[in-house]
C-alpha positions as CSV (number, residue, x, y, z in Angstrom):
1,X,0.0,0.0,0.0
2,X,1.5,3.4,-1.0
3,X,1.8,5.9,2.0
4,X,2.0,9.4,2.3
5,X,3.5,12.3,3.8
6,X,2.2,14.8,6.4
7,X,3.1,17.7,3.7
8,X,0.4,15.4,1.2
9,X,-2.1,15.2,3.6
10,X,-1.9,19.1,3.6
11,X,-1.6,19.4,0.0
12,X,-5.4,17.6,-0.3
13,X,-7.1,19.9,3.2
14,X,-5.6,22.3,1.5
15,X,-7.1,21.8,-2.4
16,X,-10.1,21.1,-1.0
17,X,-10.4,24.3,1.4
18,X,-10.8,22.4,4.2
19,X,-8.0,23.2,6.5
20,X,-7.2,26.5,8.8
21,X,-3.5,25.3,9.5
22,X,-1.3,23.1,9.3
23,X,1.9,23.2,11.4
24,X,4.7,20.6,10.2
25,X,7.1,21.1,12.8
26,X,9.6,20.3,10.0
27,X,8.7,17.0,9.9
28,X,6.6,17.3,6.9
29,X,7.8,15.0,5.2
30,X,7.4,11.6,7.4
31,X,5.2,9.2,6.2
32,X,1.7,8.3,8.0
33,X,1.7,4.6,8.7
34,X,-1.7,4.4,10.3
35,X,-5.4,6.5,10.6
36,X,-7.2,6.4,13.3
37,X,-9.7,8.5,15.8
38,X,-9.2,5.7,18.8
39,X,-6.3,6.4,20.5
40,X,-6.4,2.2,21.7
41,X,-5.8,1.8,18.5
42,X,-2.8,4.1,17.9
43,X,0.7,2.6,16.4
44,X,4.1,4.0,15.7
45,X,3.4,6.8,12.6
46,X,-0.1,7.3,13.5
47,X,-1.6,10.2,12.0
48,X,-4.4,10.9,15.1
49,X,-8.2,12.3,14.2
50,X,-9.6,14.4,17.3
51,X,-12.5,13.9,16.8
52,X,-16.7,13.4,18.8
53,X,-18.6,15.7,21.3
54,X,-17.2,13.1,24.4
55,X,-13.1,14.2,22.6
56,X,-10.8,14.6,25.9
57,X,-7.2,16.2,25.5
58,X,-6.0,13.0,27.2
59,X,-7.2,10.9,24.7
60,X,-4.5,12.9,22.3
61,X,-1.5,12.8,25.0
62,X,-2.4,9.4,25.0
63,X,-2.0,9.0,21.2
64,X,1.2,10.7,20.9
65,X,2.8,8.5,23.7
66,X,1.9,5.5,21.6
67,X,3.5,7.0,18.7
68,X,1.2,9.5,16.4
69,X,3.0,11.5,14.7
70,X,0.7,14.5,14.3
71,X,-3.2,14.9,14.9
72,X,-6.0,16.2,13.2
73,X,-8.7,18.6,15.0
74,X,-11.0,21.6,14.9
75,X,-9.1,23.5,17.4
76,X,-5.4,23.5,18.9
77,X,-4.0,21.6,22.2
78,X,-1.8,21.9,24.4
79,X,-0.1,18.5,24.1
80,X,2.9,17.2,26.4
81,X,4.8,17.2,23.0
82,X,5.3,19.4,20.0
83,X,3.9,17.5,17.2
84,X,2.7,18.6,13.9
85,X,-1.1,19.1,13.7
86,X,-3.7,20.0,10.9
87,X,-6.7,22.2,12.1
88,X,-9.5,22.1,9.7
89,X,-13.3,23.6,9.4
90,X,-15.1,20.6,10.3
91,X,-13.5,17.1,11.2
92,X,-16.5,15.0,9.8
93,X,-16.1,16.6,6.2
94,X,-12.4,15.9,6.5
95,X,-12.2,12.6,7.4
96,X,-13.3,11.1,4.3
97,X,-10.6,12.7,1.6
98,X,-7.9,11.7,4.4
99,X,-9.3,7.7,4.7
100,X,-9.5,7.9,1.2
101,X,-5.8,8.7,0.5
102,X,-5.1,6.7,3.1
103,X,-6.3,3.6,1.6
104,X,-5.7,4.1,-1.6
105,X,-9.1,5.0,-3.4
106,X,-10.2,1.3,-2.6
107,X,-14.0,2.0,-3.7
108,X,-12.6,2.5,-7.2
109,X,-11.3,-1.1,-7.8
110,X,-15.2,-2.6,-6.8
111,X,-18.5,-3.0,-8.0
112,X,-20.5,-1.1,-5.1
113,X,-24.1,-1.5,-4.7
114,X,-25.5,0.9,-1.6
115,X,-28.8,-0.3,-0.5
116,X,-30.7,2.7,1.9
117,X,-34.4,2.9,3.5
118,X,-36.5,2.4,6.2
119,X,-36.8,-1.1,5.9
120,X,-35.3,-4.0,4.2
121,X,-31.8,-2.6,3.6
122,X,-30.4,-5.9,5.5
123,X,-31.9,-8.3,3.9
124,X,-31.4,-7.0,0.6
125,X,-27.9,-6.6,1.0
126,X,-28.2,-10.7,1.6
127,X,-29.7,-10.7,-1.5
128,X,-27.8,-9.1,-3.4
129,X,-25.0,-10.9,-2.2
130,X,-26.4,-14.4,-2.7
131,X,-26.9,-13.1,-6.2
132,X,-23.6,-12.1,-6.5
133,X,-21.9,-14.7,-4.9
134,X,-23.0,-17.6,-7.1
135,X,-22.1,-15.5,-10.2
136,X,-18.6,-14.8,-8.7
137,X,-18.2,-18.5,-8.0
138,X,-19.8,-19.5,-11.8
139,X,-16.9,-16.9,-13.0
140,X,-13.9,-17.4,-11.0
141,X,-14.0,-14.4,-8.8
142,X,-13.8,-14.0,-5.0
143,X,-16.8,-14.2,-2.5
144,X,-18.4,-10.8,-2.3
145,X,-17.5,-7.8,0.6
146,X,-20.6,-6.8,2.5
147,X,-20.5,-4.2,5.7
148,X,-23.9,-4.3,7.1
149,X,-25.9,-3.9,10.3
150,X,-25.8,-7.4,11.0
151,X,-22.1,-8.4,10.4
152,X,-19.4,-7.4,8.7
153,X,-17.1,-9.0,5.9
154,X,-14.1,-7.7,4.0
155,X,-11.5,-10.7,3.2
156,X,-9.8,-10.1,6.2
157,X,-12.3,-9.4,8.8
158,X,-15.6,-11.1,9.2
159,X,-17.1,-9.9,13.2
160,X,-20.5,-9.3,14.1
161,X,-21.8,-5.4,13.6
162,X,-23.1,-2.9,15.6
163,X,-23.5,0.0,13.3
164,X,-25.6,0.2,10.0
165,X,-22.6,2.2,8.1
166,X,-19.1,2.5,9.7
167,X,-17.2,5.8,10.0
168,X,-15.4,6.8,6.8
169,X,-12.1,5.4,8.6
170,X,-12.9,2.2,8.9
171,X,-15.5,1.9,5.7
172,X,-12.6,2.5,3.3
173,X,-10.1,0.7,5.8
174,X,-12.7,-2.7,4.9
175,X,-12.7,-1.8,1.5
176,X,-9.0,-1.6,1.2
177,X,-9.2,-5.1,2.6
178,X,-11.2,-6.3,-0.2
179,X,-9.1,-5.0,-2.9
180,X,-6.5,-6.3,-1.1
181,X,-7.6,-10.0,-0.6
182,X,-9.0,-10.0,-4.4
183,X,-12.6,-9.2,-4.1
184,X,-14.2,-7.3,-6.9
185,X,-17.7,-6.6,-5.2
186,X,-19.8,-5.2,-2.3
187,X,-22.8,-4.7,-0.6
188,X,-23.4,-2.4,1.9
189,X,-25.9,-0.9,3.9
190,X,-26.4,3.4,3.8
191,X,-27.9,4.7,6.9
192,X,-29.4,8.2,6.8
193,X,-26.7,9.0,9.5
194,X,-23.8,7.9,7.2
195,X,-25.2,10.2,4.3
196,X,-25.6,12.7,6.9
197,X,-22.5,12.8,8.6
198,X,-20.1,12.3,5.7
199,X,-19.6,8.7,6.0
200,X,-19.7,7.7,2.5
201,X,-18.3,11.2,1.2
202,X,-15.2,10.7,-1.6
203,X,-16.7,7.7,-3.3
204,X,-19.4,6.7,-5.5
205,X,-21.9,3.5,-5.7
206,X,-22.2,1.9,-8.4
207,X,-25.7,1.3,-8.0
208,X,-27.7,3.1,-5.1
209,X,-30.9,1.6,-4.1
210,X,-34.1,3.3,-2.1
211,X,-36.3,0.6,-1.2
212,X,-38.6,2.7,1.0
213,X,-39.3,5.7,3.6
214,X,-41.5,6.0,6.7
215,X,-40.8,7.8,9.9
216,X,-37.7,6.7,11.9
217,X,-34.7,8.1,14.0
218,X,-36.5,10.9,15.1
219,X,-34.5,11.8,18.5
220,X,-31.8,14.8,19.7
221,X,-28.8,12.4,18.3
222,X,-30.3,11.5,15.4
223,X,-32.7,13.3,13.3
224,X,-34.4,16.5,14.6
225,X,-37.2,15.9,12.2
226,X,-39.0,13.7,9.6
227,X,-37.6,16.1,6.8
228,X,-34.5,15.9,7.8
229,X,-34.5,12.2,8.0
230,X,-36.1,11.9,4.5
231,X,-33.5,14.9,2.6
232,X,-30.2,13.0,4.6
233,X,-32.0,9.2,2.9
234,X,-32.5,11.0,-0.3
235,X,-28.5,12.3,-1.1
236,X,-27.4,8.3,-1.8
237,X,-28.7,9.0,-5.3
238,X,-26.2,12.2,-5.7
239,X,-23.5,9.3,-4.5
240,X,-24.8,6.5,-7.0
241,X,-23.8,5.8,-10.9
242,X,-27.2,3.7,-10.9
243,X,-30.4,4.0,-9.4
244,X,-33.0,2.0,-8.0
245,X,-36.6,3.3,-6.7
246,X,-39.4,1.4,-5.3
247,X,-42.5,3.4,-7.7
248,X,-44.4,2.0,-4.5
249,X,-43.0,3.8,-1.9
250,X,-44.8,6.6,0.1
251,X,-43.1,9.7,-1.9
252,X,-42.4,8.4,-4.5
253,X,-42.3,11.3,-7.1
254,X,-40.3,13.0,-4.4
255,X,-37.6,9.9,-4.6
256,X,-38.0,9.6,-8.7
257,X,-36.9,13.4,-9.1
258,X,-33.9,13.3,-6.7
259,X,-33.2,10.0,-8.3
260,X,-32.2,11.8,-11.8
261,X,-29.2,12.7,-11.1
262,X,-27.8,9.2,-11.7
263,X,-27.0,8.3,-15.5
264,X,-30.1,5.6,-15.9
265,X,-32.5,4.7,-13.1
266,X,-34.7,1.5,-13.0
267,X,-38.2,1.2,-11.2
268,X,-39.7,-2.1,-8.9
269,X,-43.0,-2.2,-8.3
270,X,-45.6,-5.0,-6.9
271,X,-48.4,-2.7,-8.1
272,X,-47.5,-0.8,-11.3
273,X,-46.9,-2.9,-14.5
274,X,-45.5,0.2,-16.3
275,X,-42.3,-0.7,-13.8
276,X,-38.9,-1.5,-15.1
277,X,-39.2,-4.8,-12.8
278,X,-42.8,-5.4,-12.4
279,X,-43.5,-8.2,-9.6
280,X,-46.8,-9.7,-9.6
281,X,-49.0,-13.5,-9.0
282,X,-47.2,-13.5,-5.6
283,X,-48.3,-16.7,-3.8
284,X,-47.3,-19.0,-0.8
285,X,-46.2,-22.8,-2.1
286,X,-45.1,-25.2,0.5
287,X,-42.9,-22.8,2.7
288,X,-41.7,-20.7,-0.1
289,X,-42.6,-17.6,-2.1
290,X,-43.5,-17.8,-5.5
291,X,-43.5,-14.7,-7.7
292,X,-43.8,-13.6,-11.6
293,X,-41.4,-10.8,-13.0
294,X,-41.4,-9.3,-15.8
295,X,-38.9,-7.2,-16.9
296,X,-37.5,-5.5,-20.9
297,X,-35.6,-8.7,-20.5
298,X,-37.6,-11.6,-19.3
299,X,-40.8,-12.4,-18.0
300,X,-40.7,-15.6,-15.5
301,X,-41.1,-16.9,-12.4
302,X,-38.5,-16.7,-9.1
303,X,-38.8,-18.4,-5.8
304,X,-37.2,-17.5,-2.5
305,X,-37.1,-19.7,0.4
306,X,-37.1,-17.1,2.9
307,X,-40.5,-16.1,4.6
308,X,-42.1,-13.0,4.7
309,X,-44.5,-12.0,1.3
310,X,-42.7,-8.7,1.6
311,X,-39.4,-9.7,0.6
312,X,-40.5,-9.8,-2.6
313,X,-39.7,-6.2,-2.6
314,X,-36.4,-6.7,-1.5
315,X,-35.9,-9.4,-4.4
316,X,-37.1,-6.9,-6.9
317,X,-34.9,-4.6,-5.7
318,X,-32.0,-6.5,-6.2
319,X,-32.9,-7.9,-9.3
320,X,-32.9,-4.3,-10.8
321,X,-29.5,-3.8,-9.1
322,X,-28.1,-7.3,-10.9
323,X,-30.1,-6.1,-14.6
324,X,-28.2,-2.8,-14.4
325,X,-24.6,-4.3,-13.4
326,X,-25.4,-6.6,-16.0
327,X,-25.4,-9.8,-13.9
328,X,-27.0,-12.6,-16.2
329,X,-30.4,-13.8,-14.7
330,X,-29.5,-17.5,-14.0
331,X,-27.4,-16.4,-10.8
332,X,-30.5,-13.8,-9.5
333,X,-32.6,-17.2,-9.5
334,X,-29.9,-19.1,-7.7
335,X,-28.8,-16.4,-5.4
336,X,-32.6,-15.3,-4.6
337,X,-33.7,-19.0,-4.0
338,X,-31.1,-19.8,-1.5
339,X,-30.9,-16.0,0.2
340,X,-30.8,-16.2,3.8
341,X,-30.2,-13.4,6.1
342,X,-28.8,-14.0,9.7
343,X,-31.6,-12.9,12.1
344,X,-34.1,-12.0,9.4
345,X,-37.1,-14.0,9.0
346,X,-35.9,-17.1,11.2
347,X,-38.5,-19.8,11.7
348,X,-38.9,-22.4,13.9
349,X,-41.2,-24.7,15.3
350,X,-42.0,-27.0,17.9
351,X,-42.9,-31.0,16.6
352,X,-46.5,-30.9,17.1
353,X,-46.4,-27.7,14.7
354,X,-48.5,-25.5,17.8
355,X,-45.6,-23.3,18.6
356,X,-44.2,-21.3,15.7
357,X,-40.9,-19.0,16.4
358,X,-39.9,-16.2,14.3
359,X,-36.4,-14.2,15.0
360,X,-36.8,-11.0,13.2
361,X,-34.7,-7.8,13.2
362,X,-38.0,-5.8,12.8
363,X,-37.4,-2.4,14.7
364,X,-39.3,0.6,13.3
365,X,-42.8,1.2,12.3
366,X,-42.7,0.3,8.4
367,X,-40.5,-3.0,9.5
368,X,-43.5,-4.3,12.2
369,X,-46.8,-3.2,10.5
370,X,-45.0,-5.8,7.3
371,X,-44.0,-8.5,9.2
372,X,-47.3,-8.4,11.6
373,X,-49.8,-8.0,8.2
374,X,-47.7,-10.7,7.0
375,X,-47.6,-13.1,9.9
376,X,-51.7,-12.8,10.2
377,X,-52.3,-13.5,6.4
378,X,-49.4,-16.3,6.2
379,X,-50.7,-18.2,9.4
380,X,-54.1,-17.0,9.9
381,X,-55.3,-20.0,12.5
382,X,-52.3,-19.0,14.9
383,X,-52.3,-16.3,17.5
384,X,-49.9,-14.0,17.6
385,X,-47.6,-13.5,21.0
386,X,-45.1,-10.2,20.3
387,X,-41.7,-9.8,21.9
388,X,-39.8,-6.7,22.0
389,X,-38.4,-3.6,23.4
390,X,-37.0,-0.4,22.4
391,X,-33.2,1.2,22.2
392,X,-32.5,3.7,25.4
393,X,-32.2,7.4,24.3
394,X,-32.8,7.4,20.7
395,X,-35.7,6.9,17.9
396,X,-38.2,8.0,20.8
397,X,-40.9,7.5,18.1
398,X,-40.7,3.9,17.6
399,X,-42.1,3.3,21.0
400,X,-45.5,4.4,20.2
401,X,-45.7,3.2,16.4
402,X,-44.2,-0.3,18.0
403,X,-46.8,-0.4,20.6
404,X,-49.6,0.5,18.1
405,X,-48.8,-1.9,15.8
406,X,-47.9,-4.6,18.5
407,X,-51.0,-4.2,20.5
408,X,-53.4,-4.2,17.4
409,X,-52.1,-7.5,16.0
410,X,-50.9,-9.4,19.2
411,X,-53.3,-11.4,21.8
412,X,-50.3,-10.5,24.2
413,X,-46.5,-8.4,24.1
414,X,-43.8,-9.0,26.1
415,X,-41.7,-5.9,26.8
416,X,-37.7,-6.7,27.3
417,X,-34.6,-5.0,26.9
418,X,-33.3,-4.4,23.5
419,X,-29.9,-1.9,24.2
420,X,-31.1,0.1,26.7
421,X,-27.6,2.0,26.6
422,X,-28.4,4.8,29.6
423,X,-31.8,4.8,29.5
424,X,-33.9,2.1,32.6
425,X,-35.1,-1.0,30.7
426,X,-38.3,-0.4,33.0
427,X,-38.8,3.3,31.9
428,X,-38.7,2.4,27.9
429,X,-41.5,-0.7,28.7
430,X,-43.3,1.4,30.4
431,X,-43.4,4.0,28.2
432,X,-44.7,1.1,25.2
433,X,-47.3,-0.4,27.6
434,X,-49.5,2.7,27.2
435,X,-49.8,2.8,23.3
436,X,-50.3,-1.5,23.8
437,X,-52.8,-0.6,26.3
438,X,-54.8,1.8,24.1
439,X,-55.3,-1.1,22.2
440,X,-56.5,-3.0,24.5
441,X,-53.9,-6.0,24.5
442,X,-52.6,-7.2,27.6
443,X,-48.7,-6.9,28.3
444,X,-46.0,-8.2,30.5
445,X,-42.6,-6.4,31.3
446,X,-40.0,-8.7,31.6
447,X,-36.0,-7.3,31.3
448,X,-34.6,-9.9,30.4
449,X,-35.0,-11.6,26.9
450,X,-34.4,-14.5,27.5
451,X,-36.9,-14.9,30.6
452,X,-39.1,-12.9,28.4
453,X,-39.4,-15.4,25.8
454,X,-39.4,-18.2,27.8
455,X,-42.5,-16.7,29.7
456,X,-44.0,-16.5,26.2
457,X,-43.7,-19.9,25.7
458,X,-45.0,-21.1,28.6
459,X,-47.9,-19.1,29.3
460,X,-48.9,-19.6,25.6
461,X,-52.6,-21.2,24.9
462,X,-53.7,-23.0,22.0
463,X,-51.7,-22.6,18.2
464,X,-49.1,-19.6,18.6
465,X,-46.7,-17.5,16.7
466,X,-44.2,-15.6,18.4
467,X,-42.9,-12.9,16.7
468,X,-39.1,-11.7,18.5
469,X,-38.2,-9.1,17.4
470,X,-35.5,-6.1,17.4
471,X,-32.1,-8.4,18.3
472,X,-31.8,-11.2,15.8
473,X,-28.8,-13.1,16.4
474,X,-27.2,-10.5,17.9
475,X,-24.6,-12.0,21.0
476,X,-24.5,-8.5,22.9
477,X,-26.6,-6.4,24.6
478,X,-25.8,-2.7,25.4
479,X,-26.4,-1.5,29.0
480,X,-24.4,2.2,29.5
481,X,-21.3,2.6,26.9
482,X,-20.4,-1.4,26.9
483,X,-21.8,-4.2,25.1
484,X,-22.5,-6.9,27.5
485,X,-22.2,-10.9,26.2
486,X,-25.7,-12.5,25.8
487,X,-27.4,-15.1,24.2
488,X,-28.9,-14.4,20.8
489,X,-32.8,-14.8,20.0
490,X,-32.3,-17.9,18.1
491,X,-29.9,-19.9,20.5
492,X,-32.7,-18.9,23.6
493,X,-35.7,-20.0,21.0
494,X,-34.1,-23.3,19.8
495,X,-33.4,-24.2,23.8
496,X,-37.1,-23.3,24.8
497,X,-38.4,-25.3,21.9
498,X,-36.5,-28.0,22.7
499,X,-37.8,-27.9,26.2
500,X,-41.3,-27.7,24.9
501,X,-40.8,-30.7,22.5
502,X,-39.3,-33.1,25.5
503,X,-42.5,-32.4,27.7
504,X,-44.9,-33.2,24.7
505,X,-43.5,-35.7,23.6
């Protein structure tokens, strides 16, 4: 990997008229080995970002004594050392350019499809990659890259995630690692907080797709407002070659005229045949999905094996993502039929059939009102049993559009933790109970998940689905600033059911 010198790092801040000062110390020209804003993670050569509201001095006397070389900041220390430093406008707009010099340009050597929304962006990206995957593999090529809210994957590192979109340092730092180990594609989720915050600044999708929009992330640390939400969703198009809009989306003239900035834009639809990718005869056989789609370029049928009648969205999506990179359409059969997404759509039963699980990532208000509408029309003779909770100090809104929807379709909801960061597991149930209430559906709060579940399960009466939702497989919980070990969904729903099976036996 070539590396660069403090005085080139300048030379960019400086062509871009991003940078106040920059004070070499006549060291200008040593070489940055390594980019970072975590001073844990600081080695010899470092050059240091200063950068979050919770940024201490320490933290950068800590770096330098570890070996950085020369920091990056809005506004000058006083640091045990003299050591060059770079003070620019604003750190989030600057750390893009200096990731991507750092690493090279990596996004230029892939194929990058960006999937955004409210819903569906996870499970897309698993499509997408299945599709991808089996093409790569039919071809010679190298299993695809994919950084998304449920795990990440880049050649080198493949760890669970905690974040939709990484900061710019790391994002390019996994994309480096895909060029590096071979990898020609990627998939990747785009939050409305990475296209807010610069995230994704200094590089370009190669297709950029907007499945859908409804009310989310609403909260002092996230979005102030729906607009605001909506506009920061909308700029992935401005950051795309390609587009690709759901015609049946709630705004959708809004998201077709901000689309138009790409160079060609296809259209999904489940309702409008005048769509680029028209799904329609959409039918259950057996356990899977069965759907017709017709296309300038075929018109035939596709399966997928995962539940959920929605997801034919999410296959349509992807299929207009594979048309425009020019994927042929034997390996979007193959990749859609054998699509799985960890945590998404999970189903599992007891042996006498009466208890049905399903481990869901379902968090917001356009994620539960599908899954519950779908749930009631796929098993109509079951009753559903909901389990969730809500994350402490954010998306305030969800809690009462989670409520709703829970306490309209359920016979009974289960309250638990799901990250309660700060924020008393018992305040955030509480504050759901009332909109379950107003439905008039009984509730229990239990904290923890597990006992939660279990509870669900046992006091269950007659044939019941239990829709957990909000975790997935997800091995950590977050109480205060750490992530505390736990047991996913799945491993505490495959025990219970065990249990359940051994005393009906």
């Amino acid at each position: 990997m070539e590396k660069y010198t403090l005085q080139e790092y300048a030379n960019l801040l400086q062509n871009l008229r991003m940078m106040k000062e920059f004070y070499s110390n006549g060291e200008e020209e040593k070489n940055v080995g390594y980019l970072t804003y975590d001073s844990r993670e600081v080695t010899e050569g470092t050059l240091f970002i200063c950068k979050g509201a919770a940024f201490k001095a320490e933290y950068l006397d800590a770096a330098i004594e570890k070996g950085a070389i020369a920091y990056v900041s809005e506004v000058k220390y006083e640091t045990k050392e003299d050591v060059p430093y770079f003070l620019v406008d604003d750190i989030r707009k600057a750390m893009p350019p200096l990731a991507e010099k750092f690493n090279n340009a990596p996004w230029k050597k892939l194929t990058i499809t960006g999937i955004g929304g409210t819903k569906g962006k996870s499970t897309s990206a698993y499509y997408m990659k299945a599709i991808v995957d089996d093409y790569m593999e039919a071809t010679g090529g190298k299993e695809s890259a994919v950084l998304s809210s449920i795990d990440i994957y880049d050649g080198v590192i493949k760890k669970e995630s905690h974040i939709t979109t990484p900061e710019s340092v790391e994002l390019q730092e996994h994309l480096r690692h895909a060029v590096e180990s071979g990898i020609t594609f990627a998939e990747m989720e785009v939050s409305s907080q990475a296209l807010k915050y610069n995230r994704v600044d200094n590089m370009q999708f190669d297709v950029g797709i907007f499945l859908n929009i409804s009310e989310d992330h609403i909260s002092p640390i996230e979005h102030p407002d729906f607009e605001d939400y909506f506009s920061s969703k909308l700029k992935i198009f401005g950051k795309s070659r390609y587009g690709v809009v759901n015609m049946d989306a709630d705004f959708a003239d809004r998201i077709l005229k901000e689309s138009k900035v790409c160079e060609k834009v296809l259209t999904f639809s489940t309702k409008n045949p005048e769509a680029d990718v028209y799904g329609y005869e959409i039918q259950k056989d057996g356990h899977e999905t069965v759907f017709m789609v017709k296309t300038e370029l075929f018109d035939e049928e596709f399966r997928l094996t995962m539940p959920g009648l929605f997801n034919v969205e999410n296959a349509l999506a992807v299929i207009a993502a594979s048309i425009l990179l020019e994927i042929p359409k034997e390996y979007m059969h193959s990749g859609l039929l054998r699509a799985r997404s960890s945590g998404r759509m999970e189903l599992y039963g007891s042996a006498d059939k009466n208890l049905i699980a399903v481990v869901d990532y379902a968090h917001n208000k356009l994620s539960f009102e599908k899954l519950f509408s779908s749930i009631k029309d796929e098993y109509p003779d079951y009753n559903i049993v909901s389990i969730f909770g809500c994350p402490g100090k954010k998306a305030f809104i969800r809690r009462r559009d989670l409520g709703t929807v829970a306490g309209q379709y359920a016979k009974k909801v289960y309250l638990t933790a799901e990250d309660p960061g700060y924020e008393p597991v018992e305040q955030i149930s509480k504050e759901i109970a009332q909109y379950v209430e107003a439905q008039n559906c009984p509730y229990a709060m239990i904290e923890d998940r597990g006992e939660a579940i279990k509870a669900a399960m046992d006091e269950a009466e007659g044939k019941t689905i239990f829709l957990i939702t909000g975790k997935g497989n997800e091995t950590r919980q977050k109480y205060g600033c750490e992530y505390l070990d736990c047991k996913s969904d799945t491993q505490y729903v495959k025990e219970y059911l065990a249990e359940y099976d051994k005393k009906h036996q």
